[in-house]
C-alpha positions, 0 to 999 in steps of 0.5 A: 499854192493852187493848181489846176490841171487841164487834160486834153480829152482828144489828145491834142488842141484845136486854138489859134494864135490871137497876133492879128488876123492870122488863124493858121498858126497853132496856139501852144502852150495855151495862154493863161488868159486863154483858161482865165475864160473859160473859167468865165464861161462857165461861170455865165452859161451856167446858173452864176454861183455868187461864190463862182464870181467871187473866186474869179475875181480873186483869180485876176488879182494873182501873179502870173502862173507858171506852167508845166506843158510839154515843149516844143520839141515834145509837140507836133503840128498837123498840116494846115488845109483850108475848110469851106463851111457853112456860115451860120450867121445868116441874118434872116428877114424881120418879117415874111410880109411884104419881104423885099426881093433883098429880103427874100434873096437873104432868106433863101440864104438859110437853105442848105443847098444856098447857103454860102461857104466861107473858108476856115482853118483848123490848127492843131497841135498833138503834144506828147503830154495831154495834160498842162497844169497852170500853177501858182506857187504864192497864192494862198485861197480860202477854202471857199475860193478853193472851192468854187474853183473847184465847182468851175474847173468841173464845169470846163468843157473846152479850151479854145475850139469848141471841138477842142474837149477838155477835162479840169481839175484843182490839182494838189501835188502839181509836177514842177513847172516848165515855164516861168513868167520872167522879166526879160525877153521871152515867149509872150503869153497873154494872162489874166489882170485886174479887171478882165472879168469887167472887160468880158462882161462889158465885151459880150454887152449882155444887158443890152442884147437883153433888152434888144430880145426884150423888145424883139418879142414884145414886136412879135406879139402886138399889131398895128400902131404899138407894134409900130411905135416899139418897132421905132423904140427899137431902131432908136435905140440899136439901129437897123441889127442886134447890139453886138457881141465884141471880141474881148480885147486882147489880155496883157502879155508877159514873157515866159522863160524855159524853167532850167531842167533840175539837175540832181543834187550831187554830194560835194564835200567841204573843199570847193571845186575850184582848185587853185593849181599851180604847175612846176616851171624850169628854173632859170635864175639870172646871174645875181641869183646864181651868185647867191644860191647856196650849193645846196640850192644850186644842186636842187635847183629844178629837180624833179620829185616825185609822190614819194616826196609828198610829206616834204614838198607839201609842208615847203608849199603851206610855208609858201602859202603861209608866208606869202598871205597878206594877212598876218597872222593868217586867218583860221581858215587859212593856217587851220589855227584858232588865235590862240594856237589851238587846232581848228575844228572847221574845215581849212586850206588843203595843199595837195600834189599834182603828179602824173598817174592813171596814163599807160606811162605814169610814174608818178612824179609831181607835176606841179601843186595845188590848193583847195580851199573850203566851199564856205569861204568867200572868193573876195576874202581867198584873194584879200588873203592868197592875192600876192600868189597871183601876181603878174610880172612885167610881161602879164605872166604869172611870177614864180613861186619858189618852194625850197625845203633845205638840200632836198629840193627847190622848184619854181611854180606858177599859177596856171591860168588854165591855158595847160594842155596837160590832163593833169591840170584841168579840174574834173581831172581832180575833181570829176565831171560836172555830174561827178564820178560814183568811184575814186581811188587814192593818188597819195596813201591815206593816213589812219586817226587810229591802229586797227587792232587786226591790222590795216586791211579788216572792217576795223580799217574800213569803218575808219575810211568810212567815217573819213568820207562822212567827216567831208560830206560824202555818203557811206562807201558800198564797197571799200577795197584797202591795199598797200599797193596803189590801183592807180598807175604810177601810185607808189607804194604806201610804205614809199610814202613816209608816214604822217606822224602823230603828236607823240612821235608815232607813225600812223598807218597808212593804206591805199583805198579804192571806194565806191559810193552810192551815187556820183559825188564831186571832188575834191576827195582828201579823207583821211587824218592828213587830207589837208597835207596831201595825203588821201588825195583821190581821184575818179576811177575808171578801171575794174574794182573786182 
């Protein structure tokens, strides 16, 4: 990588747009072809280092650079007023003997009272930052290209308008760029190719506006026939005037792009943000059906729930889920299970509860459910498995799930297209703002890997809740509040929620928690030993933790 920082000594830039004739118009941000020659420049005014040219040869071969200057927004644009200025490229009569009266008319010309007055523009732009790096992240020089860019960059002396004062540089630690060549459409900008030093040389015609001063002082100093005969050489070879210097021809322009402000990172944990919701519909079965539901089925048909039944209603779900794959038997990231039956040690599907809490008139009950899948496994591969969970009916709505555990309850629920009023179904209800949320508190109790031994609210506890937050991928909490109570509206108690229980029949125990984490993070957050069966279900926090 090799940069080069420009400071605008005055604080602003005096250059004008290179689109045709128009000189009103400010150019910002400055081409790189603009510093490509002034880097050439100094290398020609100056004693012509070899190793200079050699760099700026390698200096056009590069791709496009990036920029970091400050935006349009940050800029600001003087008004525009016309200057009449004197012209200085007056050319004087050859001689002073036997001067024609057209002679004598351009000579007068050149005195200060007579001089003629040509109107001229200055547009100038202030940008809030004086300083603009061109960078280019792929190239690699030697340490002797390096080197003369160096010597080059110290000899800079403008950019644009001679008035326009700068100071260069070669910059090491380079800010990250604001503009960015592209593809597409875009700012055009005018950069450097192969051959551009060639192109300049041959523009400015060097070799024979030499040979023309050559010949001007070899007139000057003879007499007579010679004087006559080089006189003749002359016209024959450039006409009546000096060879000119032509303007360069104008550099191939790319488009530029805004560079996307860098958003911070911020924590997510293994669960991907795109929660699959699914919310509980009014069950209306058609006569056949109502022949065959069963008593119990009949009695439980549509019955609300509520937190309290999180254990049962999450494992009649994951049967759902299970059931309705289409791959069988379902994959490990789906069922938590290796082929051999042995419990995975990656992260898998989540179900969790969609209730009502955190509003002036929460009481908990569930309005629905929902699946979080692991950020790891590929979209294509959840519809391939789950796509049977998103089927439409004869209308082009979503067909009902039925979710049924016995005499306790059986419910309907569709998959929601996002098409919900409701607060409960929207994302960052769950999941928090796109720059996330710094404090959560647990909806469902968290269930403890482990018995602390002075009980469930001490630093035993909250090293435990700690760890929980790590195993997902978020940072350590800075501050932990443990209760039995919910700090939710709505949350019940822990102990109204039945108790995961362990493998040897034992219940774990179970805490609400409120936590704070450093920085913001982004949801899902499930901690806890039963966050894939609905426990430790939190969400962002707006009230008080003192």
């Amino acid at each position: 990588m090799i940069a080069i920082g420009i400071r605008y000594l005055n604080g602003w830039s005096m250059a004008a747009t290179a689109e045709g004739s128009d000189k009103s118009t400010a150019e910002w941000p400055p081409h790189p072809d603009r510093l490509f020659m002034a880097l050439a420049a100094a290398h020609f005014e100056t004693d012509r280092d070899p190793a200079e040219r050699t760099a700026l040869l390698w200096l056009e071969q590069q791709p496009a650079p990036a920029l970091h200057a400050s935006m349009d927004r940050d800029v600001s644009r003087r008004a525009i007023v016309t200057h009449y200025v004197p012209v200085n490229d007056v050319v004087p009569p050859r001689s002073a003997e036997n001067a024609t009266p057209k002679q004598v008319a351009e000579g007068l010309l050149l005195l200060p009272e007579r001089r003629l007055r040509q109107a001229r523009q200055f547009p100038v732009v202030v940008p809030k930052n004086d300083t603009v790096h061109f960078i280019w992240p792929d190239a690699e020089p030697g340490e002797g290209i390096r080197a003369a860019l160096a010597a080059l960059c110290i000899k800079l002396t403008c950019l644009g308008h001679s008035a326009s004062l700068i100071q260069g540089w070669i910059e090491s630690e380079p800010p990250a760029p604001t503009m960015q060549p592209v593809n597409g459409s875009g700012l055009p900008l005018r950069v450097a190719g192969a051959g551009r030093l060639t192109q300049l040389e041959q523009a400015y015609n060097e070799s024979e506006r030499l040979a023309w001063i050559a010949l001007e002082s070899a007139i000057a100093n003879t007499k007579g026939a010679a004087r006559k005969k080089l006189r003749e050489e002359q016209e024959a070879r450039f006409g009546k005037g000096a060879p000119p210097s032509r303007r360069p021809p104008p550099a191939t322009a790319i488009a530029y792009a805004l560079t996307p402000p860098q958003q911070p990172v911020i924590p997510q944990t293994v669960f991907s943000d795109r929660l699959l919701m699914f919310r509980q519909v009014p069950r209306q079965p058609s006569r056949e059906d109502s022949g065959r539901l069963s008593k119990d089925r009949a009695e439980t048909a549509g019955k609300r729930l509520w937190l309290d039944n999180t254990p049962l209603l999450m494992a009649a779900w994951r049967h759902t889920v299970m059931a309705r794959s289409q791959v069988q038997p379902p994959p490990e990231w789906l069922c938590g299970h290796r082929t051999d039956g042995t419990p995975t040690t990656q992260s898998h599907l989540a179900v969790l509860p969609i209730a009502n809490v955190a509003n002036p008139h929460a009481q908990g009950h569930v309005m629905g459910v929902a699946l979080a899948i692991p950020r790891d496994v590929p979209d294509n591969e959840v519809g391939h498995c789950l796509g049977p969970l998103f089927d439409l009916g004869p209308d082009g709505n979503p067909r009902p799930l039925s979710v049924y555990q016995g005499h306790d309850f059986d419910i309907d629920v569709v998959f929601d297209l996002g098409e919900s009023e409701r607060e409960a179904f929207r994302t960052q209800r769950w999941c928090g703002d796109v720059g996330g949320a710094s404090v959560w508190a647990s909806v469902t109790p968290v269930a403890l890997d482990r018995h602390s031994k002075h009980g469930r609210f001490d630093d035993e506890t909250r090293e435990q809740i700690a760890h929980a937050c790590a195993r997902i991928g978020l940072p350590h909490p800075t501050k932990i509040l443990i209760s039995s109570t919910g700090f939710l509206t709505g949350v019940p108690h822990c102990r109204s929620v039945p108790a995961l229980l362990r493998k040897d029949g034992s219940a774990r125990q179970q805490v609400h928690v409120c936590l704070e984490f450093p920085e913001a993070v982004r949801g899902p957050v499930l901690i806890g030993a039963g966050r894939f069966r609905g426990y430790g279900l939190c969400m962002p926090y707006r009230g008080n933790m003192s």
